[in-house]
C-alpha positions in Angstrom: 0.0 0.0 0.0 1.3 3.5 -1.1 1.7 5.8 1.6 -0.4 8.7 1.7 -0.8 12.6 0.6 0.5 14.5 3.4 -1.2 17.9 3.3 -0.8 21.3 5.1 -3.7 23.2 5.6 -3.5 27.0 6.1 -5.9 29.0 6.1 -7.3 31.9 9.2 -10.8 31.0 9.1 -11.3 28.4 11.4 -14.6 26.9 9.2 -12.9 26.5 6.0 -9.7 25.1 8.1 -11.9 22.3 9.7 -14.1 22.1 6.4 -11.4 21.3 4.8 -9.1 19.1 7.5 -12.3 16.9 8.2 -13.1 16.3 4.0 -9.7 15.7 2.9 -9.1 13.8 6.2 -12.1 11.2 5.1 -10.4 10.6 1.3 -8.4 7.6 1.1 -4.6 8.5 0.6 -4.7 11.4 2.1 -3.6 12.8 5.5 -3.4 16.2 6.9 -0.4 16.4 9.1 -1.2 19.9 10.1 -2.4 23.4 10.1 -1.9 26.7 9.9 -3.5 30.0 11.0 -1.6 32.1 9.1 1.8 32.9 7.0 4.1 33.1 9.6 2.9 29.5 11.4 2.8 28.1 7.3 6.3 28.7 6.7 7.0 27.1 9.9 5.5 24.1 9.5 5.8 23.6 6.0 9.6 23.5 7.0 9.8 21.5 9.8 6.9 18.9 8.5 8.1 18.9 4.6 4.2 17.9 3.5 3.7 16.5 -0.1 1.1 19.2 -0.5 0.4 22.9 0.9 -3.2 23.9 1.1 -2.5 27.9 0.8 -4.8 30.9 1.6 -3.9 34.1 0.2 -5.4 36.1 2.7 -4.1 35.5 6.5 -2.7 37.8 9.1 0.9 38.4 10.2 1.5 37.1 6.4 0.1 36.7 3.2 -0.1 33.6 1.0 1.8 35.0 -1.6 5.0 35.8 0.5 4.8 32.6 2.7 4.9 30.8 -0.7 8.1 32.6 -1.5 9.6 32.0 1.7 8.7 27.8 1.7 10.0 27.7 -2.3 13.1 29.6 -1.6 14.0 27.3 1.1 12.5 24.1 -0.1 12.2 24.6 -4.0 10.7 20.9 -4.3 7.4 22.4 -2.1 4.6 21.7 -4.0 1.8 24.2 -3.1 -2.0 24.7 -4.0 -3.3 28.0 -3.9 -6.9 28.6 -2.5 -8.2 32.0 -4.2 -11.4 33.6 -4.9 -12.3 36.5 -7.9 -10.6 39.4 -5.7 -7.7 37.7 -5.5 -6.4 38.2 -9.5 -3.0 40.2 -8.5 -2.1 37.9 -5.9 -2.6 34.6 -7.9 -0.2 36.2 -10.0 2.3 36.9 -7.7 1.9 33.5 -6.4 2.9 32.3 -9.7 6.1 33.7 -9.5 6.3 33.1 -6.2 6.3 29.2 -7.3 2.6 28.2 -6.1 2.1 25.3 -8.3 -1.9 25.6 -8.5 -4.9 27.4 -7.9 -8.6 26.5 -7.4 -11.6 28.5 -6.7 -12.9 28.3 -3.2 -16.1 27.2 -4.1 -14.8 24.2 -5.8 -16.4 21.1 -5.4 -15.1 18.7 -3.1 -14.1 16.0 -6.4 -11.9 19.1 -7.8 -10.5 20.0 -4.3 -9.4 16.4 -4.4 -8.0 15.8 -7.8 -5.9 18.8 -8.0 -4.5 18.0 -4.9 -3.5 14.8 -6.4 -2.4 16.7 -9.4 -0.5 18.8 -7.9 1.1 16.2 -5.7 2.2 14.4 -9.5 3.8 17.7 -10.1 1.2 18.6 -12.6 -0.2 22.2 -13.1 -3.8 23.5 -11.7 -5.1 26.0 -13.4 -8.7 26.9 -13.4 -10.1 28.8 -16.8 -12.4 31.0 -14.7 -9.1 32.0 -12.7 -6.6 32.1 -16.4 -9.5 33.8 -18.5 -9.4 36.7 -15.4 -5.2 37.0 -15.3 -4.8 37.4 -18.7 -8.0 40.4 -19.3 -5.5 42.0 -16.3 -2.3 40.8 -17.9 -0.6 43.4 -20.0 2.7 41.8 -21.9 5.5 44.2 -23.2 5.6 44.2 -26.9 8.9 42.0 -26.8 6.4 39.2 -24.5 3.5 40.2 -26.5 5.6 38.8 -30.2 7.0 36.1 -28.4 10.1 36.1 -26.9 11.8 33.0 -25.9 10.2 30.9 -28.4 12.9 31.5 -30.2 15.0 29.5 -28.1 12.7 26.2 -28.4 12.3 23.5 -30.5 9.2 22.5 -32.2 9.1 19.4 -30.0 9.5 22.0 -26.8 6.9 24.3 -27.9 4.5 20.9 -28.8 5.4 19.7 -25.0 4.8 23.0 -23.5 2.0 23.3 -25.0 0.4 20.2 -23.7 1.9 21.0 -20.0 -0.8 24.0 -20.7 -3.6 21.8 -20.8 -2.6 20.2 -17.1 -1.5 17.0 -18.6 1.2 14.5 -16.5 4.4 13.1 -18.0 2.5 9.7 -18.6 -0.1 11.1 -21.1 2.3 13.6 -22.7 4.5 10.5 -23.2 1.2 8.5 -25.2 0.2 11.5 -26.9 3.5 12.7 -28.6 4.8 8.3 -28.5 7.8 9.0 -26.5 9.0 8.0 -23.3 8.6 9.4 -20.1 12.1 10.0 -19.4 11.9 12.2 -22.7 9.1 14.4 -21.7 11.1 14.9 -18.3 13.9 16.3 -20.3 11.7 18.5 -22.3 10.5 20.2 -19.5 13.7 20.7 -17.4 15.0 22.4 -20.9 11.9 24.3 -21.2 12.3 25.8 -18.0 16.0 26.5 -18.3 15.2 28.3 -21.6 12.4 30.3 -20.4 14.0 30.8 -16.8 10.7 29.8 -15.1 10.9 27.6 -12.1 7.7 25.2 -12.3 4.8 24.1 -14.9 2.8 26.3 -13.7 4.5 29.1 -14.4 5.3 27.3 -18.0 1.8 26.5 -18.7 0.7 30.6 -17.8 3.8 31.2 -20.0 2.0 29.3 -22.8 -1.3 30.8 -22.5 0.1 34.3 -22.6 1.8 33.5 -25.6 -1.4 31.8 -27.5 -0.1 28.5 -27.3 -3.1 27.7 -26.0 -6.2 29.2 -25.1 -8.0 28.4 -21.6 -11.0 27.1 -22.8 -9.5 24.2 -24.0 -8.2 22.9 -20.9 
């Protein structure tokens, strides 16, 4: 038996905390190993506990989401952390992204999404919701030199057809069937993908894509 998901919750309202503690609590392979009542307390545990995933709120006192995600990446870049946002949020879910949050979901998800993009992003895959992309990039203004595509340049056709399937949230395994390579191939795709660009997850790769009209968000 595989072990399971450890989670962090944090979060300072005490009925999403337990809402969520006592629904991910009840999901086979998964375990919440703690919480978090805000920033400071999520950077603190996230280091001394080392969870597979990070539940993170935005919004908490003493610090926000956005800077405790820096502070956990820059000290543990292989933290893999789920942002929790709602429609106010559209500046920080971008700052998260370059903090190196590695997905976001609506708080009024359903409790079937909560769960599979926490198992996405525990396989390292990218969660992106189209309400939350469609509302970054109406705010998103690219400099002309983004805007025409820079760094492109730099890939190969096989990147840009990898990079543009990370886009649409798919894992290593089904890029591997769809393109009829191997696994270890797509892996090296993607770490030369990020070197190119100088990003630091696929998440941040898979926004780069949709900025640049690799592909659009209603397709994911």
């Amino acid at each position: 038996m595989s072990e399971p998901i450890r989670i962090l919750i944090a979060d300072d309202h005490p009925v999403v905390r337990e809402g969520l503690m006592t629904m991910l609590s009840s999901e086979a392979g998964m375990e919440v190993v703690a919480t978090a009542v805000n920033g400071i307390e999520a950077v603190e545990k996230a280091l001394a506990l080392l969870p597979d995933v990070i539940l993170m709120d935005l919004l908490m006192p003493r610090k926000d989401g956005v800077q405790a995600t820096r502070e956990i990446v820059q000290q543990n870049p292989q933290a893999r952390i789920l942002v929790l946002t709602s429609f106010g949020d559209d500046q920080r879910v971008l700052q998260s992204i370059q903090a190196g949050a590695m997905g976001y979901l609506l708080k009024d998800s359903s409790p079937e999404e909560l769960v599979e993009a926490v198992r996405k992003v525990y396989r390292h895959q990218a969660v992106m919701q189209p309400e939350i992309l469609i509302k970054l990039m109406k705010s998103y203004q690219p400099a002309g030199e983004e805007r025409a595509g820079a760094g492109q340049q730099h890939l190969t056709e096989r990147e840009i057809e990898v990079l543009r399937v990370v886009a649409l949230g798919w894992s290593n395994q089904e890029i591997a069937r769809r393109l009829n390579i191997s696994e270890r191939t797509v892996t090296k795709h993607i770490s030369n993908i990020l070197a190119k660009l100088h990003l630091e997850n696929r998440t941040q790769a898979a926004y780069y894509a949709i900025r640049q009209g690799l592909v659009q968000p209603e397709e994911r």
